[in-house]
Chimera marker file (.cmm) of the C-alpha trace (Angstrom):
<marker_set name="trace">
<marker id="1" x="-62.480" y="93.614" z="4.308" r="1" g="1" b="0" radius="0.5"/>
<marker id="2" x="-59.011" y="94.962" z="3.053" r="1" g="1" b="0" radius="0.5"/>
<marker id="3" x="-58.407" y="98.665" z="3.434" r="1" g="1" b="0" radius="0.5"/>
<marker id="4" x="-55.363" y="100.011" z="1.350" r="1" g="1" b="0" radius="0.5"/>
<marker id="5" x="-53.131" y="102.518" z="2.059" r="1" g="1" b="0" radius="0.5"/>
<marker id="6" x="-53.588" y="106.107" z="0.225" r="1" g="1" b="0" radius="0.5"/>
<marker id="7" x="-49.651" y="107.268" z="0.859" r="1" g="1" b="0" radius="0.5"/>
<marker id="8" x="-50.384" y="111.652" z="0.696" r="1" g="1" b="0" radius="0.5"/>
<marker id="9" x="-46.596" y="112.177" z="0.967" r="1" g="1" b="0" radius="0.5"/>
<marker id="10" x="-45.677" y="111.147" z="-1.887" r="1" g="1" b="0" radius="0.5"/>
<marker id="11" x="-43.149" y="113.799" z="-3.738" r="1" g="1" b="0" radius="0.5"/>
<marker id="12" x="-43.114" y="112.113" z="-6.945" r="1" g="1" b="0" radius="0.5"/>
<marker id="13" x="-44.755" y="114.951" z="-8.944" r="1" g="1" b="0" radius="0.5"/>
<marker id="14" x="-43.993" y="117.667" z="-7.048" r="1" g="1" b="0" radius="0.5"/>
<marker id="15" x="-41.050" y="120.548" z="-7.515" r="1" g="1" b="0" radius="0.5"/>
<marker id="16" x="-38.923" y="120.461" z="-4.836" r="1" g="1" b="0" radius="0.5"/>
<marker id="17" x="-36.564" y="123.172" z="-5.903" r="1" g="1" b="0" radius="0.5"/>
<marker id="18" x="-37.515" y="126.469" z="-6.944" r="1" g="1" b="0" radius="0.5"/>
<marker id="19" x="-34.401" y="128.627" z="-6.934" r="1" g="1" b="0" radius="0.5"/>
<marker id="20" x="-34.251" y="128.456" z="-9.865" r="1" g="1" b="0" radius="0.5"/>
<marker id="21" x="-36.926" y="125.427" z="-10.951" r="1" g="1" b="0" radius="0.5"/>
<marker id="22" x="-35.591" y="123.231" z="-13.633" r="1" g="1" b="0" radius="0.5"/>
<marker id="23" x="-38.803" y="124.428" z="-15.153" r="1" g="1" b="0" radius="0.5"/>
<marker id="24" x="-37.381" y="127.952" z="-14.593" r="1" g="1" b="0" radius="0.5"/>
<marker id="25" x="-34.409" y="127.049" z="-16.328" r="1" g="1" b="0" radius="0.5"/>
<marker id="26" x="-35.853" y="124.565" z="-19.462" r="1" g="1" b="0" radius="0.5"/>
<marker id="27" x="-38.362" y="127.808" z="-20.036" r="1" g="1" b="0" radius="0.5"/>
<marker id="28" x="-35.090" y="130.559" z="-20.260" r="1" g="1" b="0" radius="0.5"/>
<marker id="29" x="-33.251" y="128.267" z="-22.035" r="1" g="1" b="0" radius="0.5"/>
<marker id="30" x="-36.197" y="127.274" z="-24.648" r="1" g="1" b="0" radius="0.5"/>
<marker id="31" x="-36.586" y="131.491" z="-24.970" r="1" g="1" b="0" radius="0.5"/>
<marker id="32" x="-32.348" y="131.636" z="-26.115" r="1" g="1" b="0" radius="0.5"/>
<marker id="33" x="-33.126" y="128.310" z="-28.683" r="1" g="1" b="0" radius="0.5"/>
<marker id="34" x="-35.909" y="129.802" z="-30.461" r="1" g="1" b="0" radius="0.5"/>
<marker id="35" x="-34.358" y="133.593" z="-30.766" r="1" g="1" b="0" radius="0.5"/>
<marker id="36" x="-34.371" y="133.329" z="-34.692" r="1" g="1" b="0" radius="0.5"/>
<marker id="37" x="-37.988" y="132.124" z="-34.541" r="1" g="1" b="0" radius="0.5"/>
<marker id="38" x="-39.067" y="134.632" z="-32.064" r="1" g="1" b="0" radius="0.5"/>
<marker id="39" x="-37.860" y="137.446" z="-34.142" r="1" g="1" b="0" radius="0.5"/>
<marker id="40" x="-39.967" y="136.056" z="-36.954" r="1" g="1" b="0" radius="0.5"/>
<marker id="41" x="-42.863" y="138.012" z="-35.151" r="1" g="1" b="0" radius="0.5"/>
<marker id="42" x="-41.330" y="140.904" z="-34.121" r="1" g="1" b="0" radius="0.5"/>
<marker id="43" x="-42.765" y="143.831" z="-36.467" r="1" g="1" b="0" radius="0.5"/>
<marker id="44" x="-39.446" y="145.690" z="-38.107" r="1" g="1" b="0" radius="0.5"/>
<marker id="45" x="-37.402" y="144.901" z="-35.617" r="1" g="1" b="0" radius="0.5"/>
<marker id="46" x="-34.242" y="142.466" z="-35.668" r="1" g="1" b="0" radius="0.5"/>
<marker id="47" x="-32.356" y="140.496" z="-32.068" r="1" g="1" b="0" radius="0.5"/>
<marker id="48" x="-28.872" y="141.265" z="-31.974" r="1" g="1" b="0" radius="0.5"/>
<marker id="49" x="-28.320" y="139.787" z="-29.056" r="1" g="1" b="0" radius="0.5"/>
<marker id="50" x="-29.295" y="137.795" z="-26.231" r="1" g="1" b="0" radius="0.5"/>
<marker id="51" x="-28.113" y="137.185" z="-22.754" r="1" g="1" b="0" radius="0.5"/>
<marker id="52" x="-29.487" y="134.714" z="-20.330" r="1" g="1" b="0" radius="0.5"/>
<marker id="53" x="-28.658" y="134.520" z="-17.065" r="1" g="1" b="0" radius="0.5"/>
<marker id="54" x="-30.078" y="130.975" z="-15.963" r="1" g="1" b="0" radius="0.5"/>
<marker id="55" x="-28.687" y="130.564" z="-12.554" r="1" g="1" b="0" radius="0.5"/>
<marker id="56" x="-30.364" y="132.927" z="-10.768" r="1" g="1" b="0" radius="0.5"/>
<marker id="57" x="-33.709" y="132.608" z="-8.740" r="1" g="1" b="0" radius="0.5"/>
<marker id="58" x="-35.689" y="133.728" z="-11.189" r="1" g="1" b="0" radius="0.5"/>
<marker id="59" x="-33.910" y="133.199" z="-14.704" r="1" g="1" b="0" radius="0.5"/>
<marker id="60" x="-33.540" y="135.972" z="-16.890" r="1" g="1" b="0" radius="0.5"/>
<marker id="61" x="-33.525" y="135.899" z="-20.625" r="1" g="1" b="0" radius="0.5"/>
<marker id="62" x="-32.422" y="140.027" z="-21.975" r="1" g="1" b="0" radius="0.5"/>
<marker id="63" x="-33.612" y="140.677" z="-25.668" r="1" g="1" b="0" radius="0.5"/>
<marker id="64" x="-30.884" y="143.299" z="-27.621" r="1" g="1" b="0" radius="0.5"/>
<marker id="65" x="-33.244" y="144.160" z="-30.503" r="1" g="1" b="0" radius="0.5"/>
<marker id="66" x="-32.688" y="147.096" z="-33.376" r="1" g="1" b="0" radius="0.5"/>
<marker id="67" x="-35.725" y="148.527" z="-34.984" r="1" g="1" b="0" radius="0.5"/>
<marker id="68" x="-35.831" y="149.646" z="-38.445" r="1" g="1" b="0" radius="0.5"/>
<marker id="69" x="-35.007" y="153.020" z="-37.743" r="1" g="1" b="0" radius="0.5"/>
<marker id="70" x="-32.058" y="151.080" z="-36.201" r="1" g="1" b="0" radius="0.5"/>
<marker id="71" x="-32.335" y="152.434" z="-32.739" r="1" g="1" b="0" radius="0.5"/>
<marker id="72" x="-31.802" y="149.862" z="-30.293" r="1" g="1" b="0" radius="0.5"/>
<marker id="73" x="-34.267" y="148.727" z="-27.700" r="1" g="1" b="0" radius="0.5"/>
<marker id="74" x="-33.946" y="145.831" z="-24.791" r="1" g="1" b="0" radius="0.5"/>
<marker id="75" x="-36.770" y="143.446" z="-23.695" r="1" g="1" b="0" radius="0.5"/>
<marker id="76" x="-35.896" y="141.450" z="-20.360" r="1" g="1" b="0" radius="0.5"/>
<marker id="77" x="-38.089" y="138.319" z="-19.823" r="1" g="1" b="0" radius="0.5"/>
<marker id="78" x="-37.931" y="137.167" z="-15.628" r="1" g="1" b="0" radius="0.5"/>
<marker id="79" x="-39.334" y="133.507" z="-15.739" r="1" g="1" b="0" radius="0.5"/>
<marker id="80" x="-40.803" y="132.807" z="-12.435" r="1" g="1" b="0" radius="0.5"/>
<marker id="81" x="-42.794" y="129.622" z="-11.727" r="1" g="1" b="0" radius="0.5"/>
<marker id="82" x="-45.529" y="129.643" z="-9.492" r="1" g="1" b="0" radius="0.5"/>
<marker id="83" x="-45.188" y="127.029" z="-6.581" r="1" g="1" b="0" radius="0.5"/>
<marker id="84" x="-47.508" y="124.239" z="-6.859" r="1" g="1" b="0" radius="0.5"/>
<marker id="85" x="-50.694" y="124.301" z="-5.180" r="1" g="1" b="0" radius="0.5"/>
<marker id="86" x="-51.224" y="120.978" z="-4.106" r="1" g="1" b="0" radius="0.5"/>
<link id1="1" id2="2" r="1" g="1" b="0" radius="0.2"/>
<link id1="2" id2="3" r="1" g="1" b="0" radius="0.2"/>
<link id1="3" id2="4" r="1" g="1" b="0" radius="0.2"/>
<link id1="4" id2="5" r="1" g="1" b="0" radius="0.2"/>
<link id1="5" id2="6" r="1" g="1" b="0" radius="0.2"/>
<link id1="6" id2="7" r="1" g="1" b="0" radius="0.2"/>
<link id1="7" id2="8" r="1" g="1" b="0" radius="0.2"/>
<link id1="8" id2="9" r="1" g="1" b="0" radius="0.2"/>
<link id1="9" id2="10" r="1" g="1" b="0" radius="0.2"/>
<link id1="10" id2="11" r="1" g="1" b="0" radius="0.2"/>
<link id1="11" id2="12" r="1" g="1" b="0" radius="0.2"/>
<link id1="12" id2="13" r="1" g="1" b="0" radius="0.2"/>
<link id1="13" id2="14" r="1" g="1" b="0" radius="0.2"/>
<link id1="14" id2="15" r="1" g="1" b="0" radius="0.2"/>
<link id1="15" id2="16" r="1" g="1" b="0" radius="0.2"/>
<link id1="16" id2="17" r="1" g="1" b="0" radius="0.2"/>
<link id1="17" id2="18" r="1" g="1" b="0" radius="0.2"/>
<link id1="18" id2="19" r="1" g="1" b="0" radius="0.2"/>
<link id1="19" id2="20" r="1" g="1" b="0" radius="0.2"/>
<link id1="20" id2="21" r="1" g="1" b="0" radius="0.2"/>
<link id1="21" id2="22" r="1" g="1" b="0" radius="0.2"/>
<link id1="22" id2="23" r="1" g="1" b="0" radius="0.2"/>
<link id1="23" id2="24" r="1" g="1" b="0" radius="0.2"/>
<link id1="24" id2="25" r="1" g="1" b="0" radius="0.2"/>
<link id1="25" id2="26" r="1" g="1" b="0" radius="0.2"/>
<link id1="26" id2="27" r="1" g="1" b="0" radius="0.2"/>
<link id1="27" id2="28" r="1" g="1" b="0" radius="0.2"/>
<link id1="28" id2="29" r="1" g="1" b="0" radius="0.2"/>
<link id1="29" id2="30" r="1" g="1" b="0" radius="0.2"/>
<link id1="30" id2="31" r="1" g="1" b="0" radius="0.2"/>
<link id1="31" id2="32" r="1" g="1" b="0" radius="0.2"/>
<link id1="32" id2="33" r="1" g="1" b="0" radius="0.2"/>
<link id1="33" id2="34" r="1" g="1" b="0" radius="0.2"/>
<link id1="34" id2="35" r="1" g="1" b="0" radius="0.2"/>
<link id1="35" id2="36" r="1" g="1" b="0" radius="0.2"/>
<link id1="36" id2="37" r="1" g="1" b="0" radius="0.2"/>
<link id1="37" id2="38" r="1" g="1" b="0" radius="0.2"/>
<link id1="38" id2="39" r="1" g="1" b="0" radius="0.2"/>
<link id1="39" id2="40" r="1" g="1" b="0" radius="0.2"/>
<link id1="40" id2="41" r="1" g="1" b="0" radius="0.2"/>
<link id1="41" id2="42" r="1" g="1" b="0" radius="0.2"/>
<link id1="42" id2="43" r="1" g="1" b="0" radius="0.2"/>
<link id1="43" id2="44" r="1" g="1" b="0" radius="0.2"/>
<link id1="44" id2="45" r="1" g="1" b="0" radius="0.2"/>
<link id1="45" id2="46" r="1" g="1" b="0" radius="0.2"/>
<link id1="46" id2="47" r="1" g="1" b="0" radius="0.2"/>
<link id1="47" id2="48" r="1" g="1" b="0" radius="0.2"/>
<link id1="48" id2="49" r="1" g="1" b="0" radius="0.2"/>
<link id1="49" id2="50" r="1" g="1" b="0" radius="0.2"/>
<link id1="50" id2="51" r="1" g="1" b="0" radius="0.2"/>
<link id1="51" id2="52" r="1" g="1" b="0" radius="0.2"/>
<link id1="52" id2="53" r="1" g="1" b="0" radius="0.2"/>
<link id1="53" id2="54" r="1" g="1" b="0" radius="0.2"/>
<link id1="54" id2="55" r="1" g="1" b="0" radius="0.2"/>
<link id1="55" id2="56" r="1" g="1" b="0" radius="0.2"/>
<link id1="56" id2="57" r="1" g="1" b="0" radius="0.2"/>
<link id1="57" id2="58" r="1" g="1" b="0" radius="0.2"/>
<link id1="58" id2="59" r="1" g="1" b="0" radius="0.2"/>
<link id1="59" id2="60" r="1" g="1" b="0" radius="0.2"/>
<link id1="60" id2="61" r="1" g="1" b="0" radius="0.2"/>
<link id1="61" id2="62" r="1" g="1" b="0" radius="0.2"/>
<link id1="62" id2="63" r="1" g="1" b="0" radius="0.2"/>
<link id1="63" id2="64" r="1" g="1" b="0" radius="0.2"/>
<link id1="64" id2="65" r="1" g="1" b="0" radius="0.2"/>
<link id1="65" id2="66" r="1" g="1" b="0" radius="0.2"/>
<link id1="66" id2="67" r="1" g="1" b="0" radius="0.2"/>
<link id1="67" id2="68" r="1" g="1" b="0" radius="0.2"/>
<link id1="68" id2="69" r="1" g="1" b="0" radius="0.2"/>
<link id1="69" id2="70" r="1" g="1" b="0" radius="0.2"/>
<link id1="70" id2="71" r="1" g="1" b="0" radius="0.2"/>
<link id1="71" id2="72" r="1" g="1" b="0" radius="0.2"/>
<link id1="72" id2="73" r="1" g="1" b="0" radius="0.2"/>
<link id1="73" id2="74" r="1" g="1" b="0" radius="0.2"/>
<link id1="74" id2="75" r="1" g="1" b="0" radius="0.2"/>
<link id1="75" id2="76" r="1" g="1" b="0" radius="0.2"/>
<link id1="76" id2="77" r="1" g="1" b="0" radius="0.2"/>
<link id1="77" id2="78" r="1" g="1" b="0" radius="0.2"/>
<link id1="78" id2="79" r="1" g="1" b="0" radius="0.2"/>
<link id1="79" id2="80" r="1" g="1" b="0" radius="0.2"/>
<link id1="80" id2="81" r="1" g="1" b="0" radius="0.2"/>
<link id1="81" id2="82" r="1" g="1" b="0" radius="0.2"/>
<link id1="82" id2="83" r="1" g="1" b="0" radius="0.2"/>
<link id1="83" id2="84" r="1" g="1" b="0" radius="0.2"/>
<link id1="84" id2="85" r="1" g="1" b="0" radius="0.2"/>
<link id1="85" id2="86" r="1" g="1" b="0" radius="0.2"/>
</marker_set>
């Protein structure tokens, strides 16, 4: 009988950086693309602006937004990915 070899080291799937993950990075940069679309859902208020900082441990994507009263307000997403639990 033949036994094969079950290779447990195998990094193939795994994240091997996470400062920032490319993950990290893809997400913050996804958050910048869809700005227009994201503001869609915002209730009376409008993005001015947005700032990402992407290189960073944990990327941060900073919302400018003006509400209809047109005072200004600032959302700051942090994108941080959980390590992988394998």
């Amino acid at each position: 009988m033949e036994f094969g070899i079950l290779n447990l080291e195998s990094n193939a799937m795994k994240t091997s950086s996470y400062n920032p993950s490319p993950l990290e990075v893809d997400f913050a940069n996804a958050l910048f693309i869809l700005q227009k679309e994201l503001e869609k859902h915002l209730q009376d208020n409008q993005i001015v602006h947005v700032e990402t900082n992407i290189k960073r441990d944990n990327p941060m994507v900073k919302f400018n937004l003006l509400d209809k009263d047109g005072d200004p307000h600032e959302i700051v997403v942090r994108i941080i990915q959980i390590p992988d639990k394998f």
